[in-house]
C-alpha positions, 0 to 999 in steps of 0.5 A, spaced: 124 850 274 131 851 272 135 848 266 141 845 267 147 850 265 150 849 258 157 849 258 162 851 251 166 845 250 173 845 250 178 840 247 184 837 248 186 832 242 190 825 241 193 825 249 197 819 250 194 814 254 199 809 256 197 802 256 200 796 261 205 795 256 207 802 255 203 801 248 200 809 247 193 810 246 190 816 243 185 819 247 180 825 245 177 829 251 172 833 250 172 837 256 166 842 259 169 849 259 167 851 266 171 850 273 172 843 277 172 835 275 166 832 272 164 825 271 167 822 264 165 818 259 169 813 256 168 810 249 174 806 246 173 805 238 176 801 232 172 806 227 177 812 229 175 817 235 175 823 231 169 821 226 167 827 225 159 824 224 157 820 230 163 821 236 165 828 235 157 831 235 156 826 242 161 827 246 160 835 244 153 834 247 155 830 252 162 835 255 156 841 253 151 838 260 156 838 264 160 831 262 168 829 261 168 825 255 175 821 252 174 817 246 179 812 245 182 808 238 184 802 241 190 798 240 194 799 233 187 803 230 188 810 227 193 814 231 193 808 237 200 805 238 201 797 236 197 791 234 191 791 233 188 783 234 181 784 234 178 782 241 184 780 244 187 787 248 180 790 250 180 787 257 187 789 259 188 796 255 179 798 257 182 797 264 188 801 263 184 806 260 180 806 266 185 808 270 188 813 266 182 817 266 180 817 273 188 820 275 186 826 270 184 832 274 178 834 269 176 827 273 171 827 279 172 819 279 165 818 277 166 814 269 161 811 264 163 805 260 159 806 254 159 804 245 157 800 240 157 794 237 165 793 237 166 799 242 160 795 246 164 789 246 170 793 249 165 795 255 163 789 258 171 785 257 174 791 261 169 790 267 172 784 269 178 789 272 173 792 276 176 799 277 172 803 283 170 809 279 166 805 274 160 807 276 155 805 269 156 801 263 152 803 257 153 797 252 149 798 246 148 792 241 155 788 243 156 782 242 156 777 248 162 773 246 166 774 239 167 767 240 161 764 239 158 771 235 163 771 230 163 770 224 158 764 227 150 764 229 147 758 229 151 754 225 151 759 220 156 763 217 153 771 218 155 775 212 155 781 215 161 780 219 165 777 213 163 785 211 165 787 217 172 784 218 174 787 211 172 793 212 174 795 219 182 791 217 182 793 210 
């Protein structure tokens, strides 16, 4: 049985992805380095889309298969534009970012949502726009409604999201 090619992987750093009122996301793509469009991935974080430990090695695997995968800082984070309000902007800017990506050339119009905790969150609002070329969403422990889950669980206070909060706006 023959494997799948692996492909070098080229990147194409801090892009400017235009949210619907002119707010510049920056965008990380990591891109098989080979000829034509690719499906793409798109994961949207708070925790910066150059981590080095966890964003980066994921994307280099997955560009490596034969995916185009686009790692966002979402609104006011790192070297995204504006405000960040956490939860408020995910809907409206995940669906731009949609778009964005599935106008790029390297795009075959085929994208998969995917992230964790905060970036999960970011996954399941921005489904609500319904964009055609969505064709998976891979959310991975998010919370179904910050309202509800945070900071509160069961009418407890959770620490954790305390902690959290602290950590992730300083």
């Amino acid at each position: 049985m023959s494997k799948r090619p692996r492909y070098n992987v080229k990147t194409l750093l801090d892009l400017g992805c235009p949210s619907d009122d002119g707010v510049r996301m920056s965008t990380d793509v990591y891109l098989p380095d080979g000829e034509g469009k690719w499906p793409c991935i798109l994961i949207r974080t708070p925790y910066s889309n150059n981590d080095p430990v966890k964003k980066i090695p994921l994307a280099k695997e997955f560009a490596s298969n034969g995916y185009a995968v686009a790692i966002q800082d979402v609104r006011g984070r790192y070297d995204s534009e504006g405000d960040w309000v956490p939860f408020f902007n995910e809907a409206k800017d995940g669906l731009a970012a949609q778009k964005w990506l599935a106008e790029q050339n390297f795009c075959n119009g085929n994208i998969a949502l995917m992230g964790r905790s905060y970036e999960g969150y970011s996954v399941w609002v921005s489904t609500f726009g319904h964009h055609p070329a969505v064709k998976a969403i891979i959310p991975i422990v998010a919370l179904p409604d910050p309202v509800i889950n945070v900071p509160w669980q069961n009418g407890s206070v959770m620490w954790n999201m305390i902690v959290w909060a602290t950590f992730v706006h300083g």
